[in-house]
Structures are given as structure tokens and as C-alpha cells.
N, C-alpha and C positions, 0 to 999 in steps of 0.2 A: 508550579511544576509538580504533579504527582512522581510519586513514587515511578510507575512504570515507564514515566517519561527519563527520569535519573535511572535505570535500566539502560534505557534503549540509548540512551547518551555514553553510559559507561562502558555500551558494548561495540560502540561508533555509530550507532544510528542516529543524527540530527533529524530530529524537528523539524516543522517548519517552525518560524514564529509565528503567531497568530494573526497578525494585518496581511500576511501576506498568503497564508490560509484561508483568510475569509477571501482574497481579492481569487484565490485560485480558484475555489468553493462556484462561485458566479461562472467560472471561464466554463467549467465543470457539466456537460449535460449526462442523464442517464444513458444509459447501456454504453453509449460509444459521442464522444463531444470531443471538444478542442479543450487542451491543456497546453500551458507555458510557464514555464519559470522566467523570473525578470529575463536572467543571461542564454536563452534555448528561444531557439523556435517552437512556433506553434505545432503541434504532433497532434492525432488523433489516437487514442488510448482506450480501449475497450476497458467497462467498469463492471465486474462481474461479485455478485451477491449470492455466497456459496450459502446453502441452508444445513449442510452439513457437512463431517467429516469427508466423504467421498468427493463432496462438490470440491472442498479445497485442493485436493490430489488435483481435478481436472484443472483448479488456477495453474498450479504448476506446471502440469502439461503443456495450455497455452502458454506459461510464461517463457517455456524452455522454445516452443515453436518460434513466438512472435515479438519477444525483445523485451516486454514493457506490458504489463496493466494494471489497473486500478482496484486493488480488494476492498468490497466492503460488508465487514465482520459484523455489522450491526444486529444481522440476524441469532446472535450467541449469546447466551446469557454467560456471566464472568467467565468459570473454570475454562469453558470449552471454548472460549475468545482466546485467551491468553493460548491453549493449546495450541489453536489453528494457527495465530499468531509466530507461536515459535516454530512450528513449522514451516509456516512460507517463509521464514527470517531463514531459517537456515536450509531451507533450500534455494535462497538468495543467496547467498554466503557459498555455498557447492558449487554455483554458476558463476561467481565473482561480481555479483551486481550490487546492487544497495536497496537500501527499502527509505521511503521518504513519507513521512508523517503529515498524514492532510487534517486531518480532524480526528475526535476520540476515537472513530472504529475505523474510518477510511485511511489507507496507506497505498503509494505509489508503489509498485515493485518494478525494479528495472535488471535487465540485464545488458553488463557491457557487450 
């Protein structure tokens, strides 16, 4: 467990564990695919790959429209990860939702 995993722990954001990560990883296709958690139905989750600051604004656009989608930050080098990061975390946090940890860059954001 890195450091920004004990972060995101201490600030209520769980992880996944990692077996069940990699099992979600497969369920997983680009741009739009089938996603479950053991206890959830299957959902279709749109998986969008911001290349910058602006593009994150439009995740939260869609996230505020459409309940739920899939960011993947992979395109950031460190500072500007962790930026975006806290951003869509706390514009999670504004809408009352949660954020759920798929892999080092990919994170679920959900709104209740």
C-alpha cells in the first residue's frame, strides 16, 4: 500500500483489493463495456481518458449528467494526476458520491 493509497483510505476512499481488481480489469472494455462488483448488477459505465485539465471539467459534466463513470488518468505525468485526481474526488464529495479504486490511474466515480 503506497503512500496515496493511505490518503485515499484516511480520507474514506477504499480500494479495491487487488484479486478483485484484476477480476473487474477483464469485465472492463474501452470507451463503454460491462462493469460489476461481486454485490451490483452488471451496468454499462462509459470510461473516458481526459488528456488535460479541461477534458477533466467535461468528466464531471458527464458525471453530474449521467450517475457514474470510469476516469482514466493514465495520460498525466505525477503533479498533474494527483491534481486531476483531487479534483474529480472532490467534486465526488459535492455530489455525495464515492470514488472507487480500480488500478494505479483508473478510478470508478459514482454518484448516488
Amino acid at each position: 500500500m503506497g503512500i496515496f493509497d493511505k490518503i485515499l483510505k484516511g480520507l474514506g476512499f477504499e480500494g479495491e483489493n487487488k484479486s478483485s481488481s484484476t477480476k473487474i480489469k477483464k469485465q472492463i472494455k474501452k470507451k463503454a463495456g460491462v462493469y460489476s462488483l461481486d454485490d451490483e448488477k452488471e451496468e454499462i459505465i462509459e470510461e473516458m481518458k481526459p488528456k488535460n485539465q479541461e477534458e477533466v471539467a467535461k468528466i464531471v459534466d458527464f458525471l453530474k449528467k449521467e450517475g457514474k463513470v470510469i476516469a482514466d488518468l493514465s495520460n498525466f505525468e505525477e503533479q498533474n494526476f494527483y491534481n486531476a485526481l483531487s479534483f474529480l474526488s472532490g467534486a465526488v464529495y459535492a455530489f455525495g458520491g464515492q470514488v472507487y479504486k480500480l488500478d494505479d490511474t483508473r478510478y470508478k466515480l459514482m454518484v448516488v
